[in-house]
C-alpha positions as CSV (number, residue, x, y, z in Angstrom):
1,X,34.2,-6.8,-6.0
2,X,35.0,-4.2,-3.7
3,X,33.0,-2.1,-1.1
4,X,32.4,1.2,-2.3
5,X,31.6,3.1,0.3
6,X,29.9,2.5,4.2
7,X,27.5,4.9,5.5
8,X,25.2,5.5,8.7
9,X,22.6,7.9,9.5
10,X,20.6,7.9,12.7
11,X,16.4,8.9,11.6
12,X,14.7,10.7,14.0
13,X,10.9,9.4,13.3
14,X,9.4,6.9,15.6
15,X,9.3,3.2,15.3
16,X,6.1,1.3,14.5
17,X,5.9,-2.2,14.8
18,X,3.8,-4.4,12.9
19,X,1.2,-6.7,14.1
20,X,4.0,-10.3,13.9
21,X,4.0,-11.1,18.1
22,X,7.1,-9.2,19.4
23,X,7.2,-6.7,21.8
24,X,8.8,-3.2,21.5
25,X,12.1,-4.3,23.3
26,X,13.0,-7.4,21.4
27,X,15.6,-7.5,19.4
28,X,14.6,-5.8,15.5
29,X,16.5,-5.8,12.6
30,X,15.5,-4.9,9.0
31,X,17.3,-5.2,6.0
32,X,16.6,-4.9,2.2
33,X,18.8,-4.0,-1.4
34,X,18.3,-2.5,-4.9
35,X,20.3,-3.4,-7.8
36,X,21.8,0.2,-10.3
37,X,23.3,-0.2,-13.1
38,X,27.0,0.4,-12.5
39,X,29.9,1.2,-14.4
40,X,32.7,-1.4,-15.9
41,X,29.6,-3.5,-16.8
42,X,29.2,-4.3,-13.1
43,X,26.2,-3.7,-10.9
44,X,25.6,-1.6,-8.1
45,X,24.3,-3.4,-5.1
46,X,22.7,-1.1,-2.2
47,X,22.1,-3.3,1.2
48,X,19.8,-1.1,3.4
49,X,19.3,-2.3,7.3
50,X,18.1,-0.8,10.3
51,X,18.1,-1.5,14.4
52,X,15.1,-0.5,16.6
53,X,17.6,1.4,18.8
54,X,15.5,0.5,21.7
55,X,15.7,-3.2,21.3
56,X,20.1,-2.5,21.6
57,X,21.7,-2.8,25.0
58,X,23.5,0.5,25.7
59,X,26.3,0.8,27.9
60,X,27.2,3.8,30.1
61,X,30.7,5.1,29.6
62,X,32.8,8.7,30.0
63,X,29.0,10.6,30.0
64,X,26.5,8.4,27.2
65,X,25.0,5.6,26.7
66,X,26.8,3.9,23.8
67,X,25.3,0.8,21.9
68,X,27.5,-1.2,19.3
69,X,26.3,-3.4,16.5
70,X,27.6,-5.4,14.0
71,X,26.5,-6.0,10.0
72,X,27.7,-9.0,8.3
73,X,26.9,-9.2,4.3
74,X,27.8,-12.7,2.9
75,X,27.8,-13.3,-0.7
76,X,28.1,-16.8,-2.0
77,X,27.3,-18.6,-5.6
78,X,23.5,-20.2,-5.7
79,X,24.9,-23.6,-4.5
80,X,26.6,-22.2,-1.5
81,X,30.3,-23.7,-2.7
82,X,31.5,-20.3,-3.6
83,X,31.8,-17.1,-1.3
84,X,32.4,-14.1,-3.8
85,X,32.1,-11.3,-0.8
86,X,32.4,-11.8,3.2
87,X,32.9,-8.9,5.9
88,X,31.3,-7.1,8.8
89,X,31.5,-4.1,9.7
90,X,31.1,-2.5,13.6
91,X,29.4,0.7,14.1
92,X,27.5,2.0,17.9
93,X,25.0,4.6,18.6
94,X,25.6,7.0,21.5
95,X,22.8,8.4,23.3
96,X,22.3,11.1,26.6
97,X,19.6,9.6,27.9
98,X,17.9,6.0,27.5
99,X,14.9,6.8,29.8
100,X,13.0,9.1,27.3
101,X,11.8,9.4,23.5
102,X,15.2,9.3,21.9
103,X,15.6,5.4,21.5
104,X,12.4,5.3,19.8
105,X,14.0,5.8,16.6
106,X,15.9,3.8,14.1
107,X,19.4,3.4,13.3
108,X,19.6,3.3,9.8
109,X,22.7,2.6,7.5
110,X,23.4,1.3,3.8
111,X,26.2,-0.7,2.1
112,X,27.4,0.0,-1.6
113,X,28.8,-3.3,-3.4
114,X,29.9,-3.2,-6.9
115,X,28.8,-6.5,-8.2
116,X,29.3,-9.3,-11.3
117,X,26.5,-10.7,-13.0
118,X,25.5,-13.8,-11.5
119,X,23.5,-15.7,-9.3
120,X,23.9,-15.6,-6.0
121,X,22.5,-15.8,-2.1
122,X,22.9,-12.7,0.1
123,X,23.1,-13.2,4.1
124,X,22.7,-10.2,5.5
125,X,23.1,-10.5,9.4
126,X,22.6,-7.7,12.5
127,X,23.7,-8.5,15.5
128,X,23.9,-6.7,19.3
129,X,27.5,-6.7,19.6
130,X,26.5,-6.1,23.9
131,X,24.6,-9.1,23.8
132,X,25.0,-11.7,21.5
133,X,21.6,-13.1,22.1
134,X,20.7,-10.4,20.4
135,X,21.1,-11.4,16.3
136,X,19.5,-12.2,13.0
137,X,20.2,-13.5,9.4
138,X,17.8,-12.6,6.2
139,X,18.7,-14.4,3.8
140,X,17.7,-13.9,0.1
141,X,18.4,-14.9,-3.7
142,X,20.3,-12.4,-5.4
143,X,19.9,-12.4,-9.4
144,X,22.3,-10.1,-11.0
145,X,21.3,-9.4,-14.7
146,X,24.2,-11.4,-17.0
147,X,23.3,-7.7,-19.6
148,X,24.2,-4.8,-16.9
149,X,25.0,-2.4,-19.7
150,X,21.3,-3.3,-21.4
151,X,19.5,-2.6,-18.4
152,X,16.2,-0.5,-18.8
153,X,14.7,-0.1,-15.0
154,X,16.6,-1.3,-11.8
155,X,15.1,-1.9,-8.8
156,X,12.7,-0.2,-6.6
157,X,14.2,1.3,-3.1
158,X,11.3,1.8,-0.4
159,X,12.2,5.3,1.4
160,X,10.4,7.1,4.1
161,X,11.7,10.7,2.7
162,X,13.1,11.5,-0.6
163,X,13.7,15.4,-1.2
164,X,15.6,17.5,-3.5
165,X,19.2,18.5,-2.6
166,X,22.8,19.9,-3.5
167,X,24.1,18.2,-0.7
168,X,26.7,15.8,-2.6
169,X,28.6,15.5,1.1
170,X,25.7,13.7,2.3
171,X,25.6,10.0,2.8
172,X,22.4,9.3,1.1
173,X,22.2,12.1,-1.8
174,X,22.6,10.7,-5.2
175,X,21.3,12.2,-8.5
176,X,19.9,15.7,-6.8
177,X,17.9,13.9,-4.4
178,X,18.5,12.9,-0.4
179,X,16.7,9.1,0.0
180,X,16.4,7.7,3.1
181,X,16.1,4.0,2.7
182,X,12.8,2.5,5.1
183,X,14.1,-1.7,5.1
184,X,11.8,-2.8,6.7
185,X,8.9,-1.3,4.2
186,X,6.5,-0.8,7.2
187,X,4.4,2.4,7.1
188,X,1.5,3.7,9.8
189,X,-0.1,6.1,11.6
190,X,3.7,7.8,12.4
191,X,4.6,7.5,8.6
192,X,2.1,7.7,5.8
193,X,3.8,8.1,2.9
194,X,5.2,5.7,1.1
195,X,8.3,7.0,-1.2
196,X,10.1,5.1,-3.4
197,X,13.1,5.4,-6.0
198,X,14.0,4.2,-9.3
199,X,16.4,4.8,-12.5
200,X,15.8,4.2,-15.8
201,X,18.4,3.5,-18.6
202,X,18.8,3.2,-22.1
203,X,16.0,5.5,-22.8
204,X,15.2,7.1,-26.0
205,X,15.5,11.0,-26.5
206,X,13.5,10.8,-29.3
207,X,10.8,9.3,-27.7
208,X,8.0,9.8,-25.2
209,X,7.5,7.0,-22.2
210,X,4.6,6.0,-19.9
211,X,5.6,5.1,-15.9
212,X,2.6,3.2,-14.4
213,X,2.2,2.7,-10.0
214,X,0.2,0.1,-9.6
215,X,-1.2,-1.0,-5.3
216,X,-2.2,-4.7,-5.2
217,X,-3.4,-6.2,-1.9
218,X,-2.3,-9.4,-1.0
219,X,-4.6,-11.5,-3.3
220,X,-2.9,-9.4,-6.4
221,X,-6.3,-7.2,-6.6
222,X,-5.7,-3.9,-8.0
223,X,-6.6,-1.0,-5.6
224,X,-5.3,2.1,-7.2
225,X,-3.3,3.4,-10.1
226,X,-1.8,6.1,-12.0
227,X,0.4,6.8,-15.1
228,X,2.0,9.5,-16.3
229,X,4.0,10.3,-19.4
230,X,8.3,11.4,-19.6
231,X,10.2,12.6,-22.3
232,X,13.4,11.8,-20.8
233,X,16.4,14.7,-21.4
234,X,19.2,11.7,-21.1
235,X,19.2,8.1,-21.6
236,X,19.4,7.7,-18.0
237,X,17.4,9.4,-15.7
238,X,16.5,9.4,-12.0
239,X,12.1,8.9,-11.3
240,X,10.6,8.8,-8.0
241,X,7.3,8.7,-6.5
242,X,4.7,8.9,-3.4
243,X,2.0,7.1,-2.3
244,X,-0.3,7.9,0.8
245,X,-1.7,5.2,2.9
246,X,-4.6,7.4,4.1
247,X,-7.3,5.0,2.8
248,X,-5.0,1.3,3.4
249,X,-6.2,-0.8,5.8
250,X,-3.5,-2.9,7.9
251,X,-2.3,-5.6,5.7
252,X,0.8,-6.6,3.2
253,X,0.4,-4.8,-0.4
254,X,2.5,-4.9,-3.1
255,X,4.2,-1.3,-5.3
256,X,4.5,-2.0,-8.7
257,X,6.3,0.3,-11.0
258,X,5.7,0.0,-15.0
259,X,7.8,1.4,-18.0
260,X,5.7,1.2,-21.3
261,X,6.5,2.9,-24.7
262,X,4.2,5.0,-26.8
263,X,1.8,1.9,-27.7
264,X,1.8,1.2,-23.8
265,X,3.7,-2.1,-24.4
266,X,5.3,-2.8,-21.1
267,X,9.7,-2.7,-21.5
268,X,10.2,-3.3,-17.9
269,X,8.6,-3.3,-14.7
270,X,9.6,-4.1,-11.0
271,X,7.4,-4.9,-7.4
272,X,8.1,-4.3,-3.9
273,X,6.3,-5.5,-0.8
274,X,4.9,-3.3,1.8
275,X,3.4,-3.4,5.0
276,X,0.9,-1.0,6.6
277,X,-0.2,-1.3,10.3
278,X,-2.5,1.3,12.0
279,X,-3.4,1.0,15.6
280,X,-6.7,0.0,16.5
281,X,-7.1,-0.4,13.1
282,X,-11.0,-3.1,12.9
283,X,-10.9,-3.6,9.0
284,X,-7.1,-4.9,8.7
285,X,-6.8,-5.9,5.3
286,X,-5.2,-9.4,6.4
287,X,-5.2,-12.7,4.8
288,X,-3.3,-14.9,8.2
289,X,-4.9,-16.8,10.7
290,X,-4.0,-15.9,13.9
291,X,-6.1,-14.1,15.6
292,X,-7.9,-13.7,12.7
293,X,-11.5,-15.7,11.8
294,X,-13.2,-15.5,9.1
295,X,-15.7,-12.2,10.3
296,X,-12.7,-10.4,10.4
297,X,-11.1,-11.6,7.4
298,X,-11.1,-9.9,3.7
299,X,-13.3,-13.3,2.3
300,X,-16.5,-12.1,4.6
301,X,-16.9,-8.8,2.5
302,X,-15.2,-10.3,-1.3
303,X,-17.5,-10.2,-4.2
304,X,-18.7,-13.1,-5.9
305,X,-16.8,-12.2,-8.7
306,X,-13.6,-12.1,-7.3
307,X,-14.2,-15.1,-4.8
308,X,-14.8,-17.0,-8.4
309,X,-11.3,-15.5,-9.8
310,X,-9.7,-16.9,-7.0
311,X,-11.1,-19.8,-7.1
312,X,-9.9,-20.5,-10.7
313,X,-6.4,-19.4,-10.3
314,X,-6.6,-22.2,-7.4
315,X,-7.0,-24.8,-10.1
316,X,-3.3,-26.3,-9.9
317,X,-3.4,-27.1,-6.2
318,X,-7.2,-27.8,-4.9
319,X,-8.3,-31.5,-5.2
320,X,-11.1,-33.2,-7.0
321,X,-13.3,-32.6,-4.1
322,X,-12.9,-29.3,-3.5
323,X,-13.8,-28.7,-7.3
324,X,-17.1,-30.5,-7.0
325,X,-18.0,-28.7,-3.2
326,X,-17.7,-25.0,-4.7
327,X,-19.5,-25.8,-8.3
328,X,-22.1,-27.1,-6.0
329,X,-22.5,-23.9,-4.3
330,X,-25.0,-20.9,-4.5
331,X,-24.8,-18.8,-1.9
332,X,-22.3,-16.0,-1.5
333,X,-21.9,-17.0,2.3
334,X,-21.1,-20.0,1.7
335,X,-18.5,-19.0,-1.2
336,X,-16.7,-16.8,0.9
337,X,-16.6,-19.2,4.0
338,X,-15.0,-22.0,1.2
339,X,-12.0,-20.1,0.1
340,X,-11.1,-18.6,3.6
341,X,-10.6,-22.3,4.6
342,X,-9.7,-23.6,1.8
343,X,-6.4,-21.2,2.4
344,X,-6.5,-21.6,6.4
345,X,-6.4,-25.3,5.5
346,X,-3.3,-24.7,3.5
347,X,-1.3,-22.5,5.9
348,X,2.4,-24.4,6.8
349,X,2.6,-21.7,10.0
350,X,-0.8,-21.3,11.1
351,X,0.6,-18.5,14.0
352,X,2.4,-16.3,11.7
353,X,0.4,-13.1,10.8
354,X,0.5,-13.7,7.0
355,X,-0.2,-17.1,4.9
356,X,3.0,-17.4,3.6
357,X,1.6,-20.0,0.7
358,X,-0.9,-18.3,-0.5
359,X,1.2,-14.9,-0.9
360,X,3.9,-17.3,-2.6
361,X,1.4,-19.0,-4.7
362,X,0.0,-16.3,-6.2
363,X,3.4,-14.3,-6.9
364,X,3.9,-17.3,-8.7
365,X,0.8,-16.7,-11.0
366,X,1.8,-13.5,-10.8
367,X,5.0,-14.0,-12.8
368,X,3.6,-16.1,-15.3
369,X,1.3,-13.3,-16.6
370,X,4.1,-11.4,-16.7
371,X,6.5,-13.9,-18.4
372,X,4.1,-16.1,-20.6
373,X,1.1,-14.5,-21.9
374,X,-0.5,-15.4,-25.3
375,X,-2.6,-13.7,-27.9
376,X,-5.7,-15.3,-26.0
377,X,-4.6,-16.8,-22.9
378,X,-3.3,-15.6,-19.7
379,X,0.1,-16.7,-18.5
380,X,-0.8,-19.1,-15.9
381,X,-3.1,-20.5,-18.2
382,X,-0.4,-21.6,-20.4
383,X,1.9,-24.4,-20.3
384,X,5.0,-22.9,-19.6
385,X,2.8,-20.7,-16.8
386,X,1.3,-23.8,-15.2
387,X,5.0,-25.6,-14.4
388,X,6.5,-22.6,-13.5
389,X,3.2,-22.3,-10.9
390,X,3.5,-25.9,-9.9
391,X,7.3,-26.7,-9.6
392,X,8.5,-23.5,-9.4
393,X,11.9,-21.6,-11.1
394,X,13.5,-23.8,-13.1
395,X,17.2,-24.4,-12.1
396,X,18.3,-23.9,-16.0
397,X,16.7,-23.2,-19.4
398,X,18.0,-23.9,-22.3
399,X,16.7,-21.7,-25.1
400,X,16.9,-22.8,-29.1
401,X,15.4,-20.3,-31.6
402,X,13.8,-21.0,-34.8
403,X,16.0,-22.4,-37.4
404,X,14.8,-23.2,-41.0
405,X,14.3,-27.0,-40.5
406,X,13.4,-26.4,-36.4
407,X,11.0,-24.7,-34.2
408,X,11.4,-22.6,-31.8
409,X,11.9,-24.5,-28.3
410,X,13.3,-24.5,-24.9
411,X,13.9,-27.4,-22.1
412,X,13.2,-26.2,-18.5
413,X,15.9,-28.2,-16.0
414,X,14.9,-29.1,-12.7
415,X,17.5,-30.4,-10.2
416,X,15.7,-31.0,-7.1
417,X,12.5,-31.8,-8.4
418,X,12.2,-35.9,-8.2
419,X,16.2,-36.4,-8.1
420,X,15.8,-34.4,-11.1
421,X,13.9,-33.5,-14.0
422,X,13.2,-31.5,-17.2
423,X,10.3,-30.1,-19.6
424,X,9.9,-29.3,-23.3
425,X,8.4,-26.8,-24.3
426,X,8.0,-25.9,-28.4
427,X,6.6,-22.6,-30.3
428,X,4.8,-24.7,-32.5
429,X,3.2,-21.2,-34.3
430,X,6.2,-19.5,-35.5
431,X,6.5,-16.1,-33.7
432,X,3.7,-16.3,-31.3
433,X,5.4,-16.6,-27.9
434,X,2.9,-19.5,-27.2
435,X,5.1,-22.7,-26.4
436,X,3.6,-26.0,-25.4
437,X,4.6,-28.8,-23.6
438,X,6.0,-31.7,-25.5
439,X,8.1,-34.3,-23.4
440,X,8.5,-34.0,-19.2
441,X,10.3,-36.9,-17.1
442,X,8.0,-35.1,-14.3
443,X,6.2,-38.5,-13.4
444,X,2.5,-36.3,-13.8
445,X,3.1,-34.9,-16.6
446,X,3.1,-35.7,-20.4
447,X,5.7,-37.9,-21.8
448,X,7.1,-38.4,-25.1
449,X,10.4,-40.1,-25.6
450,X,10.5,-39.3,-29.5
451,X,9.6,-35.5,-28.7
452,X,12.6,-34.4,-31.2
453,X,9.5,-35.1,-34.1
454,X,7.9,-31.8,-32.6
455,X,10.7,-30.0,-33.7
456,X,10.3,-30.6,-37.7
457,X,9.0,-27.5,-39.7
């Protein structure tokens, strides 16, 4: 790989800080990263970060105040036993004056890194290089797609201004537009619209496309959506879009992008996280615990039909009893107060603004529907769904298509579950997408050492 290019641009709007328990002056770092389809079959790979400037110790030296930081991007194999990309790179912001407005802004910078398929883990580190106190690693799987070239949507960058432009000289123009990169995806009362850019590839010119937006809040309710139609004039094309956050209560929501065809058959689609914080803001749209009880919580107002939705999709983790204490109940009230606990009960970091296992949980379920829907069942209704939801990604999956004396099947490979494990899954209906379990060494699960029968046509 090589580095393509290193840019910086300082972005004069004021800093908002969500509602997670530091103070303005502590240290704040942001980064994020969008995967483009590239050229010689390689990827792009965009690394956005940003310092609060304010949260930098600046130095006074021949008239300013200079602040220096360092990015380090590390890129190893899954496993951590191969490091494919290491550097860092030092940059500084000068400033006049410290005492005023003009370190409540962000210093804002992107990395370009052409890429291999693969899969990979991404350390992307920001430290004060005045104070080494002053650091912080994000860490994050990075799943390069093994067909670059057969790409139809990359990702989604989160900006806080995309406009048109001609300006090719500057840093953060590509295809006619100037995008500013937001990493940390937070939005308020000082910016309140969300913009966000995407390509599309491989298109058709003889055909027509649909692009769907889709809002979720945290519990993957829909809150708003729109579609409109393209007719691209190139197989590759440039999209990008805005959302206002006028009517959003404080809280994490997720941007989903859709490509369908003509018949609306979804070819691609991609998801981002979001945050919104408003000040003083009495209806915050948030699902942690602290401060949070359940009057101020988004269970004391859910409807009954959604609180019995929830509880459904809840049916891989909740026990026996808690089964038998909602059936038995008939009040709304007391629905409402259930689930709130049941999920506060649940919470690994009871002090952290957001319940990091239930927003995991249900991205889970969330990708099954994607991945495994049938004719008549939801994806996490389905075998392959209800795994995936349970013991997570599979480590490897081996995939055997239909052969004229075999079915259709795949074996899921686990290697940290139980020192190790592995499910069967066969289409048993040619050609309807629907595979069931056959054979697990999962100790809870089904198990059939002659599985191989299922196999016969």
């Amino acid at each position: 790989m090589k580095l393509r290019r290193f840019i910086l641009l300082l972005i004069a709007f004021a800093a908002i800080s969500f509602k997670n328990g530091y103070s303005e002056d502590s240290f704040q770092f942001n980064a994020d990263y969008a995967i483009y389809k590239g050229s010689d079959n390689k990827a792009l790979l965009e690394i956005y970060y940003s310092f609060y400037m304010k949260s930098l110790n600046y130095s006074f030296n021949n008239g300013e105040y200079k602040a220096n930081v360092t990015i380090g991007i590390k890129i190893s194999g899954k496993n951590g036993n191969q490091i494919v990309f290491d550097r860092q790179y030092n940059t500084n912001s000068a400033v006049k004056d410290t005492s005023g407005s003009e370190l409540k802004k962000n210093l804002i910078g992107q990395l370009n890194i052409s890429i291999q398929s693969g899969e990979y883990i991404i350390e992307i580190t920001g430290s004060d290089f005045n104070n080494v106190v002053n650091s912080d690693t994000l860490r994050y799987p990075l799943s390069i797609p093994e067909n670059i070239s057969g790409m139809k949507m990359s990702d989604l960058e989160i900006a806080s201004e995309i406009k048109k432009s001609s300006d090719q000289e500057n840093s953060f123009y590509k295809n006619t537009l100037i995008v500013i990169p937001n990493p940390s995806a937070l939005f308020g009362s000082s910016l309140k619209t969300v913009y966000f850019y995407f390509e599309l590839y491989n298109l058709s010119l003889d055909s027509s496309y649909f692009v769907e937006k889709r809002i979720y809040d945290i519990n993957k309710n829909i809150i708003f959506t729109s579609q409109k139609s393209i007719k691209p004039s190139s197989v590759s094309i440039a999209e990008y879009g805005t959302m206002e956050i006028d009517t959003l209560h404080s809280g994490i929501y997720f941007l989903e992008v859709l490509l369908a065809n003509q018949l609306n058959n979804v070819i691609d689609s991609k998801e981002k996280k979001i945050f919104v914080y408003k000040l003083n803001d009495n209806k915050a749209d948030n699902t942690g615990n602290t401060p949070q009880n359940f009057l101020t919580s988004v269970y004391a107002q859910m409807k009954e039909e959604d609180l019995d939705r929830e509880f459904d999709l809840s049916v891989y983790i909740r026990t026996d009893k808690e089964t038998k204490s909602y059936k038995n109940l008939n009040k709304l009230e007391d629905k409402r107060k259930f689930m709130f606990e049941f999920w506060k009960s649940r919470d690994n970091n009871p002090s952290s603004a957001v319940n990091e296992y239930k927003v995991n949980y249900f991205k889970k379920i969330n990708e099954a529907n994607k991945s495994f829907k049938g004719s008549y069942r939801e994806g996490w209704k389905t075998d392959r769904g209800r795994i995936l939801i349970i013991y997570g990604k599979p480590d490897d999956i081996e995939r055997y298509p239909f052969q004229i004396t075999t079915k259709s099947y795949e074996i899921w490979k686990y290697d940290s579950v139980e020192g190790g494990a592995q499910c069967v899954f066969v289409e048993r209906d040619q050609a309807t997408g629907v595979y069931d379990l056959v054979h697990s060494t999962l100790r809870n699960e089904l198990q059939n050492p002659n599985w191989e029968k299922e196999l016969t046509n």
